[in-house]
C-alpha positions in Angstrom: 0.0 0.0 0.0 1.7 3.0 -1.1 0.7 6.4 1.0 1.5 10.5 -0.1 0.4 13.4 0.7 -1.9 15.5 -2.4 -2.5 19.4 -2.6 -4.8 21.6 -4.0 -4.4 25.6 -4.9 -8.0 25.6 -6.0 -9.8 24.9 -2.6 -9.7 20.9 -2.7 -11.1 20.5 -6.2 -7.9 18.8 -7.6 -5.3 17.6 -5.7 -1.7 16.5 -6.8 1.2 14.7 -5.4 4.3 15.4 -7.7 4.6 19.1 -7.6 5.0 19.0 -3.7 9.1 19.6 -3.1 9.7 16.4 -0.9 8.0 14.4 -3.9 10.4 11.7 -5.3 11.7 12.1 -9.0 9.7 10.5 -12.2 11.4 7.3 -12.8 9.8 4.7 -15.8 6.9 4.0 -14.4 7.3 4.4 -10.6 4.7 6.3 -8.6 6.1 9.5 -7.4 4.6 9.9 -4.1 5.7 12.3 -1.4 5.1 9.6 1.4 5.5 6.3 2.6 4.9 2.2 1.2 3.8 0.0 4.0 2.2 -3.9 3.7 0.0 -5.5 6.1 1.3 -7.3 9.0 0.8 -11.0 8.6 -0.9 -11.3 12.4 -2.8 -13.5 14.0 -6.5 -11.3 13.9 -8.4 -8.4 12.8 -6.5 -6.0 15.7 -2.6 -6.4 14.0 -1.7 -3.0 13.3 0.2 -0.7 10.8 0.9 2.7 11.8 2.6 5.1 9.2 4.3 8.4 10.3 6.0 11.2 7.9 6.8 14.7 7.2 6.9 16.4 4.2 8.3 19.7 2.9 6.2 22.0 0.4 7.9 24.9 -1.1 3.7 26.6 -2.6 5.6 29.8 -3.6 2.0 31.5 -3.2 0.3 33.2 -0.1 -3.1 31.6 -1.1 -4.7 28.9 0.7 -3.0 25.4 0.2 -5.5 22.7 1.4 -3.5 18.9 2.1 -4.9 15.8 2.2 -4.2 11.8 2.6 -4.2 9.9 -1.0 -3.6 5.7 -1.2 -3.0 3.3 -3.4 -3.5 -0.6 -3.3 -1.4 -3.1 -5.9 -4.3 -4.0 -8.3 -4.2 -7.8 -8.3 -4.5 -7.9 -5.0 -8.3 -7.5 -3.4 -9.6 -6.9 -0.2 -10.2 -3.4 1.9 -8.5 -1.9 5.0 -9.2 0.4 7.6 -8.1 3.6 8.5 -7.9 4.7 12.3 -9.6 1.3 13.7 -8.7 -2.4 14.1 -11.9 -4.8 13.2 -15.0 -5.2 15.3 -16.1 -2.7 18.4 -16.8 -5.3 20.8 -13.0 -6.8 20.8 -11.6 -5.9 24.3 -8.1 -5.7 22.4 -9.0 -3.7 19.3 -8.3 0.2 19.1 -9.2 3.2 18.1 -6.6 6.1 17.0 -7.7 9.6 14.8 -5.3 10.6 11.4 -3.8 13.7 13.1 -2.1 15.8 10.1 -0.8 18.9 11.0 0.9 22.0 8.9 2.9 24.5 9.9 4.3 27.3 7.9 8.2 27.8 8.2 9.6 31.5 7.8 12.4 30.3 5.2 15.0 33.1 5.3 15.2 37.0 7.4 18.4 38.4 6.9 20.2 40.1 10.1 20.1 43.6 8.1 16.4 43.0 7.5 15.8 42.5 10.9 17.4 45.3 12.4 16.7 47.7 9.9 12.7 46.6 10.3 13.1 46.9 13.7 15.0 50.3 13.8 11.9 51.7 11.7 10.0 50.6 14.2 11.7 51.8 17.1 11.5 55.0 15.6 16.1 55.2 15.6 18.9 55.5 13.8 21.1 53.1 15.3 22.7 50.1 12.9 22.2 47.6 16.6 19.2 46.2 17.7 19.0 47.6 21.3 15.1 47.7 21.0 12.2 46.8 23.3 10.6 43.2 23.1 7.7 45.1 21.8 9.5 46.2 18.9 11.1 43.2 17.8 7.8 41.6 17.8 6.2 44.5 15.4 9.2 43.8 13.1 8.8 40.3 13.0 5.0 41.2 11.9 6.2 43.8 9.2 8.3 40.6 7.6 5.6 38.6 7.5 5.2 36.5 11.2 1.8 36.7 12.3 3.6 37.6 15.8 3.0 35.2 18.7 0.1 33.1 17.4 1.3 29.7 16.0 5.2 30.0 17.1 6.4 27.7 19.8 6.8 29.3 23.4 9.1 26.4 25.1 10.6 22.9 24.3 11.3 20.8 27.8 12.4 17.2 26.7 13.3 14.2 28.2 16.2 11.7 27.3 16.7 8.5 28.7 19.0 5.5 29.2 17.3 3.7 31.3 15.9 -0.2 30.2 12.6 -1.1 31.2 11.9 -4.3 30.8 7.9 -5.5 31.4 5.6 -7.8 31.0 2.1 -5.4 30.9 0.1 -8.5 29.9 -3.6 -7.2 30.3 -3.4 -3.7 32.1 -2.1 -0.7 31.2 0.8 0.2 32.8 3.6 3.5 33.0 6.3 1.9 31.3 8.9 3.7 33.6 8.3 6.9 35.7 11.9 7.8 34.2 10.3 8.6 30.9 8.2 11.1 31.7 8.5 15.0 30.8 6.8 17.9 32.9 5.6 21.1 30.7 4.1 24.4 32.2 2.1 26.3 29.5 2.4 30.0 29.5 -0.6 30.5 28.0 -3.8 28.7 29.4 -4.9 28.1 25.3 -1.7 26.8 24.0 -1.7 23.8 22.0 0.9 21.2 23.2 2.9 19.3 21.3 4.6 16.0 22.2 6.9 13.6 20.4 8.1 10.1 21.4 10.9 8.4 20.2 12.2 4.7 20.9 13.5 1.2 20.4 11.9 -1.9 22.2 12.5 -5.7 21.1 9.9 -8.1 21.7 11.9 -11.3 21.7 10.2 -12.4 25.1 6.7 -12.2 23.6 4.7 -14.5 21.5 5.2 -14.5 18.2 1.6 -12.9 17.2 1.6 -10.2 20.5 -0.1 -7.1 19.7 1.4 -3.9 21.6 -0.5 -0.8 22.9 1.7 2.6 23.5 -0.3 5.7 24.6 1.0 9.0 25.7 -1.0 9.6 29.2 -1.0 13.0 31.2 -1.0 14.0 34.8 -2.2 17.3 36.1 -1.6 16.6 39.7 2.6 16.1 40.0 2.0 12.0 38.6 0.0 10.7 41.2 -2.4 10.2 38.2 -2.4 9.4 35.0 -5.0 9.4 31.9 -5.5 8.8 28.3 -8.8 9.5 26.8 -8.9 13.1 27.8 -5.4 14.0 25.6 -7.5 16.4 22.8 -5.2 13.6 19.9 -6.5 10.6 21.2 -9.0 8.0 20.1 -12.9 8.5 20.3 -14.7 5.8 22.5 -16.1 3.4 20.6 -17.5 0.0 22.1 -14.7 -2.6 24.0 -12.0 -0.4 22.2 -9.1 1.3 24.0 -8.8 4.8 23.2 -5.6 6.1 23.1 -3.3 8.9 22.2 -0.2 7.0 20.4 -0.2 3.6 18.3 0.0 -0.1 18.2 2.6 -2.8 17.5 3.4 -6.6 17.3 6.7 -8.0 17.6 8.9 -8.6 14.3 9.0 -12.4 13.3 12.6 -11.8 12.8 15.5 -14.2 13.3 17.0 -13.6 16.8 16.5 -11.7 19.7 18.0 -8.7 18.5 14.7 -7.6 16.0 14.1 -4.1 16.1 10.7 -2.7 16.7 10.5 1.0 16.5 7.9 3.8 17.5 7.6 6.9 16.7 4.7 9.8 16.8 3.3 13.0 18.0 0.3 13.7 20.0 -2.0 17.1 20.5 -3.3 18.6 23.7 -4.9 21.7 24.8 -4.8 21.3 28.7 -6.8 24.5 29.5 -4.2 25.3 32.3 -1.1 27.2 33.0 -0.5 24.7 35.7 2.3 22.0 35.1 1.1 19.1 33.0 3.4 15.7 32.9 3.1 13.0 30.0 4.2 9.8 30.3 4.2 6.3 28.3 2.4 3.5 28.8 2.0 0.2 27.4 -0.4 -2.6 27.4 -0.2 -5.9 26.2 -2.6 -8.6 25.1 -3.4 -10.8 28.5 -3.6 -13.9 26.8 0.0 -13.8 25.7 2.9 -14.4 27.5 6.6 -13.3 27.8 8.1 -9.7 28.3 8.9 -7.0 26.2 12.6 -4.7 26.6 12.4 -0.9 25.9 15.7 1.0 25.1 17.7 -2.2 24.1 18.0 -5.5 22.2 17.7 -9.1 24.0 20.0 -11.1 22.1 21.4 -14.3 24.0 25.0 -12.7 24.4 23.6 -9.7 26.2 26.0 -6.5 26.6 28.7 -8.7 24.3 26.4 -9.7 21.2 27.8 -8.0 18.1 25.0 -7.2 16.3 22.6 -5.9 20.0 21.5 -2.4 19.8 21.1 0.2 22.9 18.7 3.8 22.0 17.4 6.3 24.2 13.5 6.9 24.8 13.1 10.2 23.9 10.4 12.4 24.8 9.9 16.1 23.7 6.9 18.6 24.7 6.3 21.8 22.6 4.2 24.7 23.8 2.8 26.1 20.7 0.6 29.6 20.6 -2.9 29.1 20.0 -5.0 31.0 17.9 
């Protein structure tokens, strides 16, 4: 299955894929997509999932709207129908639920120094040649070249890096994966959009071959006592036995040895409503009728710390306080 972003300049009507910049190059007869290929996950049910996760880079050269969308395409000789945002059946306590989340952001490409401090100058009302202006007056200058001031530019970044392993065995519950891996945020602004990103490695040697992996960003609003999913703004929308959560699902790689990579990645929305601090964390669940553990932040391989071929990554987490409109 072959996935690309499409845009339109005439308000959704058409929609194209090669004229966006990250676009691959025409080649014979391949499809220029500016995107992603993926296959299904040969699995033992309806609830094996496939999660795809890009960015892509549009140079529009135009200050009209641009509207984006999601395009797909299926190999032809093969039949059949998937599903987008859902596993199979409502009333299977391990299916899931999880929304497309695309978001744009427009990128100020290039303000020269002179630019800056001449704008500014103006603005300041002086003749100086150095920017010794009020805070005030940098942010009118950075309107006059085109920044729509504070709305839509990112406040603070706090992130979180770790090297610890966690090693667990979450079969049937849903569990914080470590209370290392969590990252605390305090929004300036009470209706700022946040931001968060999680990055990391786990190998799922110890599980059952056909294991299928919950990961969920959760958030606390009282220090980490507690900790909840469904009410992140990005997550899932209750739907029957589903869980509803704010992140993706997984199975183990059928690979050869216990050194099979299984990586996540993605980025979850929230609008807290609060200048108070606001922690997110990671949790995991795992199927309860399967067995065996599952190792975050490192491979398993029978030679442990010694094994050629083993692998060691952080689990990175990074918060983003963005300025609402």
């Amino acid at each position: 299955v072959l996935w690309s972003a499409a845009k339109s300049a005439d308000g959704g009507s058409t929609f194209v894929r090669d004229t966006i910049t990250s676009a691959g190059i025409a080649s014979g007869s391949r499809h220029v997509i500016a995107g992603m290929a993926s296959r299904r996950n040969n699995g033992f049910d309806g609830n094996d999932p496939n999660m795809c996760y890009w960015t892509s880079l549009d140079e529009p050269q135009t200050t009209d709207a641009v509207t984006y969308t999601l395009q797909v395409f299926q190999e032809y000789w093969e039949t059949g129908s998937l599903i987008i945002g859902q596993s199979s059946g409502d009333s299977d306590v391990f299916g899931w639920t999880t929304p497309v989340s695309i978001v744009a952001m427009e990128i100020r490409k290039v303000v020269s120094d002179s630019d800056l401090v001449a704008d500014t100058a103006t603005t300041a009302d002086t003749s100086s040649d150095t920017c010794s202006c009020a805070q005030s007056d940098i942010e009118s200058a950075l309107i006059a070249l085109g920044y729509s001031g504070d709305i839509g530019s990112i406040v603070q970044v706090q992130s979180m890096v770790s090297d610890i392993k966690a090693t667990l065995s979450p079969s049937g519950t849903w569990v914080e994966a470590s209370a290392e891996y969590r990252v605390s945020i305090t929004p300036q602004y009470a209706d700022s959009k946040i931001s968060v990103t999680f990055d990391f490695g786990w190998n799922g040697h110890g599980l059952s071959e056909n294991t299928i992996v919950l990961w969920s960003a959760a958030k606390s609003t009282d220090g980490g006592s507690t900790f909840v999913r469904d009410t992140i703004t990005s997550a899932g929308i209750a739907s029957g036995s589903r869980h509803v959560i704010a992140g993706m699902a997984s199975r183990r790689n059928n690979g050869f040895d216990a050194n099979d990579p299984n990586m996540c990645h993605w980025t979850i929305y929230d609008e807290p409503q609060t200048t108070d601090t606001v922690t997110y964390t990671l949790q995991v669940f795992q199927e309860y009728w399967e067995t065996g553990s599952l190792t975050i932040g490192q491979s398993n391989g029978v030679y442990g710390d010694s094994d050629v071929f083993g692998w060691t990554t952080p689990v990175t987490i990074i918060a983003m306080e963005i300025r609402n409109a």
